[in-house]
C-alpha positions in Angstrom: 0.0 0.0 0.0 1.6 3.4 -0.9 1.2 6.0 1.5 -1.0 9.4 0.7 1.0 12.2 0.1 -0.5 14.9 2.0 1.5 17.7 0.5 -0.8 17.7 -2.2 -3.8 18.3 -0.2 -2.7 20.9 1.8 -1.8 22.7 -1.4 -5.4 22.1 -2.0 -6.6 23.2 1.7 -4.4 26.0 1.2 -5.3 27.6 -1.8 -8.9 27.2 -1.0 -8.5 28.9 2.6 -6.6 31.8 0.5 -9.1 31.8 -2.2 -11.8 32.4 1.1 -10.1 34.8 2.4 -10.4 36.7 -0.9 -14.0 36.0 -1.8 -14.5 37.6 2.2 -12.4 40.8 1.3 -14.5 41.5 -1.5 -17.5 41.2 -0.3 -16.5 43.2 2.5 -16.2 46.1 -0.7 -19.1 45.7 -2.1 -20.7 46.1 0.9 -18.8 49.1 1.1 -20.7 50.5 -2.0 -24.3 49.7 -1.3 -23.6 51.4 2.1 -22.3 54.7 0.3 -24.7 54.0 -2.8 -27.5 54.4 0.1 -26.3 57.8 0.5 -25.9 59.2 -3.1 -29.4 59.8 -3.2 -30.7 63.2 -3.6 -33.6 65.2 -1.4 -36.4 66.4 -4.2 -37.1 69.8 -3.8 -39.8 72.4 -4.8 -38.1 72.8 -8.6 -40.7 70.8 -11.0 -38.3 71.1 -13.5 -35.5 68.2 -11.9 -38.3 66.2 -9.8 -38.8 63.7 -13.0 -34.9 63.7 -13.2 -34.1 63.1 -9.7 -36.9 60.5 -9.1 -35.3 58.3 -11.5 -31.9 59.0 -9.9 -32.7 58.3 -6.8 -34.3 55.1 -8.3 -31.2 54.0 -10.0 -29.4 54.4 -7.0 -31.6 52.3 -4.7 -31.9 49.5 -7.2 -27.5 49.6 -7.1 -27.7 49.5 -3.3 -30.0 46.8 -3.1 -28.3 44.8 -5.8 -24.9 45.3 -4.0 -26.0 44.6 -0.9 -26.8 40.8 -2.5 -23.7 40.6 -4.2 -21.9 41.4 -0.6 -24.0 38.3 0.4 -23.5 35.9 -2.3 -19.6 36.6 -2.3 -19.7 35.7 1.6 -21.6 32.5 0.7 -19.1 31.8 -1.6 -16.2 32.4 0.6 -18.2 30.1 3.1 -19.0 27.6 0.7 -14.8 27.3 -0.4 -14.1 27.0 3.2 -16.4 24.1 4.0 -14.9 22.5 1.1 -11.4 23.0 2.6 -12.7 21.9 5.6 -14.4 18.9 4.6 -11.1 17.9 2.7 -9.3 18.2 6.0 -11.6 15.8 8.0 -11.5 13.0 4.9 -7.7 13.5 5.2 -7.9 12.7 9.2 -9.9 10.1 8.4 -8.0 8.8 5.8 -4.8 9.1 7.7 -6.5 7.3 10.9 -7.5 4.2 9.0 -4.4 4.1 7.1 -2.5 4.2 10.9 -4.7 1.7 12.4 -3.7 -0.7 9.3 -0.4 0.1 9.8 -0.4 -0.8 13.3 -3.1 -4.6 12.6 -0.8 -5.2 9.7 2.6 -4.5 10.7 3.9 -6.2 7.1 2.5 -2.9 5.6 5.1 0.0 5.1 
């Protein structure tokens, strides 16, 4: 039986727990802009002549807020989703590791 290599899956853990920590910084930016998009919008005054113009503005704006806000969401889900993955390849690799031990030790003929 050849023994696992478990450099190659803690490239994999790694580079999926860096790939995370990305996903997270970037969400943390977009949340950024629907937090200052929130703020772009613009009181309507007593001028009839700009209320059409900045009705639809302030529309725009909202509607990049709210759709930033989700992407700030989603990216964290997807940082979460690459860490489980990590995560879930670190358990099999305990596992793995455990049974292979315990053979070792029931079968000592095995290197």
């Amino acid at each position: 039986m050849i023994e696992p290599k478990p450099n190659v899956i803690e490239v994999a853990k790694d580079a999926l727990y860096r790939e995370a920590s990305l996903w997270d910084a970037q969400a943390g930016r977009i949340s950024d802009c629907a937090f200052e998009a929130n703020h772009l919008t613009i009181e309507v005054y007593d001028v009839p002549l700009f209320n059409g113009f900045f009705a639809e503005y302030n529309e725009v704006t909202r509607v990049f807020a709210r759709l930033c806000s989700q992407g700030a969401v989603i990216t964290g889900n997807i940082a979460q989703t690459l860490r489980t993955v990590a995560d879930t390849y670190e358990e099999a690799d305990r596992t793995s590791q455990g049974r292979y031990d315990q053979l070792r030790h029931d079968q000592p003929w095995i290197r």
